[in-house]
C-alpha atoms as one frame of an Amber mdcrd trajectory, in Angstrom:
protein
  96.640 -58.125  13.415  95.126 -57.301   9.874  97.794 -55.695   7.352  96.924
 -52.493   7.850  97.734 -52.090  11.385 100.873 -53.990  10.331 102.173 -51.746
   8.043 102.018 -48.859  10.335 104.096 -51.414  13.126 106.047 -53.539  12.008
 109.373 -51.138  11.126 111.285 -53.360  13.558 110.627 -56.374  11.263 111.480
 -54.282   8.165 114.605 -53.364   9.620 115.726 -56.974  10.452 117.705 -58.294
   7.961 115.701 -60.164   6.271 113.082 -57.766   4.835 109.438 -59.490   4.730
 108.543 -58.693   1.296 105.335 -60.754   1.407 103.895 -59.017   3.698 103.992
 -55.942   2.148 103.372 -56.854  -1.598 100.338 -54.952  -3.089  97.826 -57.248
  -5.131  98.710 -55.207  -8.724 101.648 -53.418  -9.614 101.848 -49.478  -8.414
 103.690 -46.961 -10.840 105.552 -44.307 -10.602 103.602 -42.534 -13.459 100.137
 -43.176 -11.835  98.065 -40.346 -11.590  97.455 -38.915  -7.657  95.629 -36.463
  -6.761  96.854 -34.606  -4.097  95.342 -33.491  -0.611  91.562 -30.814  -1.050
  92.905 -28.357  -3.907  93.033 -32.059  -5.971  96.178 -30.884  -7.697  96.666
 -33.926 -10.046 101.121 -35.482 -10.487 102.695 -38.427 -11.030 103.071 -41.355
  -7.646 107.101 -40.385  -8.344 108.747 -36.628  -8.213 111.644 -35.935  -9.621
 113.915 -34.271  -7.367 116.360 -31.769  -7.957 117.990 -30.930  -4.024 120.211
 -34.408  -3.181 122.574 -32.726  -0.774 120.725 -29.260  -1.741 121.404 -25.701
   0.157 122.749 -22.778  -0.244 121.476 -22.561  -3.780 123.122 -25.542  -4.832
 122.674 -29.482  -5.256 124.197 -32.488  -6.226 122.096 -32.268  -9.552 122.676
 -28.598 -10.085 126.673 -28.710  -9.426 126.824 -32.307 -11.972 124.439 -31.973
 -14.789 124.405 -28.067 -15.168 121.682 -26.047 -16.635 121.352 -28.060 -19.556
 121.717 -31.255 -18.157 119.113 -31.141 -15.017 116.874 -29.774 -18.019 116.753
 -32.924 -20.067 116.873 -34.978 -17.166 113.832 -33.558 -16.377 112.320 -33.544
 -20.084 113.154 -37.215 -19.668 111.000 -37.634 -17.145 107.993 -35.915 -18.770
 108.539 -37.981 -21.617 108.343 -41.401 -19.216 105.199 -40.182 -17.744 107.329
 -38.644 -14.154 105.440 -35.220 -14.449 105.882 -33.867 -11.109 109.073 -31.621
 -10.302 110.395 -31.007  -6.868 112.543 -27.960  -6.587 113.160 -24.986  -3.402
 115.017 -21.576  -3.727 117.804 -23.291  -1.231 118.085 -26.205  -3.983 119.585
 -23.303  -6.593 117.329 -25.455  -9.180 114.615 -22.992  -9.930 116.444 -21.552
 -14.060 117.205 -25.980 -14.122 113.081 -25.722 -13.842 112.297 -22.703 -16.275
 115.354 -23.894 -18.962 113.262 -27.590 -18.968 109.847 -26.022 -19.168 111.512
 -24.668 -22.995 111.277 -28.294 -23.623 108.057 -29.207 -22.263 104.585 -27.429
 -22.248 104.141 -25.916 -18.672 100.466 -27.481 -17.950 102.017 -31.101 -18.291
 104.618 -30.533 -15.319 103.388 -30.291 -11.831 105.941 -27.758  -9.876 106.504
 -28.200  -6.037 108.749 -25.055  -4.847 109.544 -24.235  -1.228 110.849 -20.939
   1.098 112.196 -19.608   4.212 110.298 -16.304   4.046 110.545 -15.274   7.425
 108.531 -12.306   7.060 105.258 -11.434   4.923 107.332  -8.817   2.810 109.532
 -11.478   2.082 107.134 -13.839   1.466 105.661 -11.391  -1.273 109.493 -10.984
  -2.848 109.607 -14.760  -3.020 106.659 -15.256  -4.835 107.511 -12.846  -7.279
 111.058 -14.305  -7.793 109.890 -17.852  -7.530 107.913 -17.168 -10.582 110.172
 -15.450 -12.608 113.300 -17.541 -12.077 110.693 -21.027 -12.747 109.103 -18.814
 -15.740 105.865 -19.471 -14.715 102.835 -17.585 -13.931 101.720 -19.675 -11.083
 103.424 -22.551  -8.510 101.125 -25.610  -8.073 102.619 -26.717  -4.578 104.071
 -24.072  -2.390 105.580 -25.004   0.993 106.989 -23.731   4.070 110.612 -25.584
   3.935 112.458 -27.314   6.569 109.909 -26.411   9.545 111.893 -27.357  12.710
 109.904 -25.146  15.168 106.869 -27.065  16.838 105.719 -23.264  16.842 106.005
 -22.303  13.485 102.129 -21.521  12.454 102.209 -19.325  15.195 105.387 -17.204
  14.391 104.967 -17.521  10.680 100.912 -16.571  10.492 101.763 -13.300   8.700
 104.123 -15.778   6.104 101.140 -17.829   5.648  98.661 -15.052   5.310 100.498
 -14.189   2.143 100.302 -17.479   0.755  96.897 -17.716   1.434  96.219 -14.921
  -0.773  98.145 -15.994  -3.901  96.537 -18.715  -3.524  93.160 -16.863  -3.709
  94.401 -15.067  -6.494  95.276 -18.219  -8.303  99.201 -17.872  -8.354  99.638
 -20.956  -5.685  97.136 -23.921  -6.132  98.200 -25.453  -2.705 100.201 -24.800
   0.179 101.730 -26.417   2.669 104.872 -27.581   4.864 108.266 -29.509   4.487
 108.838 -31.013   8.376 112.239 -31.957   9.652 111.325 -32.489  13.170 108.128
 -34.639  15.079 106.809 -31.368  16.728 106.959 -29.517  13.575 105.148 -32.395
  11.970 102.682 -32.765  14.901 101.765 -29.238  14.221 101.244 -29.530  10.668
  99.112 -32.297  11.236  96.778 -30.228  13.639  96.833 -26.520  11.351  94.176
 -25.998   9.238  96.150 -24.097   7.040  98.265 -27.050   5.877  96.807 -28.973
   2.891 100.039 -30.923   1.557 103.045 -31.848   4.065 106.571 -33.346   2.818
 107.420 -35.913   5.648 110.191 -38.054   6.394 109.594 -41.973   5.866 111.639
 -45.351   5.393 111.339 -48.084   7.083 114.892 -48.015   9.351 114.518 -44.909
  10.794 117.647 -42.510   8.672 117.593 -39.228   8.388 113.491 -38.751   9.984
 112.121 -36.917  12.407 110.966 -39.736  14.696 110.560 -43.718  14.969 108.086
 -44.885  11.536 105.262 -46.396  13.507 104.835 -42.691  15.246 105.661 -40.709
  12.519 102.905 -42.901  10.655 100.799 -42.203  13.714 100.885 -38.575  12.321
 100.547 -38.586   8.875  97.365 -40.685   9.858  95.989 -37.703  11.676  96.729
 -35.495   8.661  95.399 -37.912   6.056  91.908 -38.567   8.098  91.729 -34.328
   7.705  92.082 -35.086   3.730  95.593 -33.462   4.057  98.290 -34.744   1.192
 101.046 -36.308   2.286 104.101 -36.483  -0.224 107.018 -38.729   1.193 110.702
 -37.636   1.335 114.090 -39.671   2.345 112.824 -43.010   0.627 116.631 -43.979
   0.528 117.586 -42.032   3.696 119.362 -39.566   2.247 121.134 -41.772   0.307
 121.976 -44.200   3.375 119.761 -47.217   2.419 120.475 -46.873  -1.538 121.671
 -50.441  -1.464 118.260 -51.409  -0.216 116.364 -49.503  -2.924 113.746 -52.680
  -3.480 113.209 -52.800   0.240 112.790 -49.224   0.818 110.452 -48.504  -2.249
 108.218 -51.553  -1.336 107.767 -50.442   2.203 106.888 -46.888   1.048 104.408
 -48.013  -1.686 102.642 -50.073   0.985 101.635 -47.146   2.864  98.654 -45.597
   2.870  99.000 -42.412   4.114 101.356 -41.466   1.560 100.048 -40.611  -1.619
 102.866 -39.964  -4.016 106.693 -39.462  -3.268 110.442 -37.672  -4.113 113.587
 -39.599  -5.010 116.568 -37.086  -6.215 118.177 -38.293  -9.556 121.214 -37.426
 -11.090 121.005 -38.949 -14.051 118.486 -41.299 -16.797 119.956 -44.005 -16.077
 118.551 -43.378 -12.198 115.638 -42.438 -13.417 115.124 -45.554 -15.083 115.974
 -47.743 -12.710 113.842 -45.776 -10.276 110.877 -46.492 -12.494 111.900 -49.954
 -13.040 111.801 -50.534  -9.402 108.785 -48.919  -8.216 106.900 -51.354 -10.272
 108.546 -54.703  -9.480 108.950 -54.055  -5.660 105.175 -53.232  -5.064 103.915
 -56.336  -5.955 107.221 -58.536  -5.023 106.735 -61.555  -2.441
């Protein structure tokens, strides 16, 4: 079996207690401030986002209700200034004035800003975009998705959703679209809709907090990456269940290939730092 087709197996050996790093060490050292660029539209971040929605909904998160306006801010001006350029936000999060109060300390074309909605309807789709933009103060959103798709149905019932989008995006106001999948029929859908260019999946190595086994979620992201879909990663740590096996968790996500970059919530610099610390020993460990 050549590596490849092991990395997109072998979750029951990553899950054993002893994790094999060896067999998933990459050959040079992967960043989390290398440049990706993401999906058709080629909307260029950083391998590492910066999220702001650790236990986030109901307009609210971890990082919102601890570091404040002010706070969140710099932590994400930090991040700018250690080459993490890409910002993960949603309405639900409550993060979008954490966004627009850090943009006062960074210029707005060196952040990439991933938002997400549950529009329901095209008229709200059309209020959201206008709100998204004015709480993020910004004239345009570089990722837009559909968040938390559950629904193995949801291109169908949310066309008229997605028809909006599609014309911001012609009108240069979104720069890609796409979905956020919390289930495998959601994500099985995603993979086969033309209208998807970027999906946030689910992925770690033991199975917390996904929408499926790896090796068949991995079967799916395949599909969407041979369609030149992006694929941005989400519950690295598990929702914060595997955080005491960061090193093991970031090596087996760097190792895949159909993930091109990936979001880890932060609280704090010191996380941040260590984050970036990480991501560069555990790729190439052995």
């Amino acid at each position: 079996m050549n590596r490849r087709n092991f990395l997109s197996t072998c979750a029951a050996a990553a899950a054993a207690s002893a994790f094999p790093y060896h067999l998933y060490a990459a050959d040079k050292a992967k960043l989390a401030t290398d440049r990706v660029t993401l999906g058709p539209k080629k909307v260029e971040l950083s391998r590492l986002a910066m999220g702001t929605g650790s236990t986030g909904w109901n307009k609210s998160s971890n990082q919102t209700r601890k570091l404040g306006l002010k706070g969140l801010a710099e932590l994400l001006a930090a991040g700018v200034d250690n080459g993490v350029t890409f910002w993960d936000t949603a309405d639900q999060y409550g993060s979008h004035p954490h966004l627009a109060e850090g943009l006062k300390l960074v210029k707005r074309e060196k952040v990439t800003i991933m938002t997400k909605t549950r529009a329901d309807t095209p008229e709200k789709m059309k209020a959201d975009l206008d709100r998204f933009r004015k709480e993020l103060n910004t004239d345009y959103i570089d990722i837009l998705l559909l968040h938390c798709m559950t629904d193995g149905q949801w291109n169908t019932k949310l066309r008229g959703v997605m028809d909006v989008i599609s014309e911001a995006q012609e009108k240069g106001i979104v720069k890609t679209k796409g979905v956020s999948c919390h289930s495998l029929e959601a994500l099985k859908t995603a993979a086969a809709e033309p209208w998807v260019e970027v999906d946030l999946a689910r992925l770690n190595p033991k199975q917390a907090a996904m929408d499926s086994d790896p090796a068949t979620v991995i079967g799916v992201l395949k599909e969407m990456k041979a369609k030149g879909k992006g694929v941005i990663g989400m519950k690295v740590y598990g929702d914060g269940k595997l955080a005491d096996q960061r090193d093991q968790m970031l090596q087996y996500i760097l190792a895949q290939d159909v993930i091109d970059c990936f979001t880890i919530g932060m609280e704090s610099k010191d996380h941040l730092t260590d984050n970036i610390k990480r991501i560069a020993e555990s790729s190439v460990r052995g």
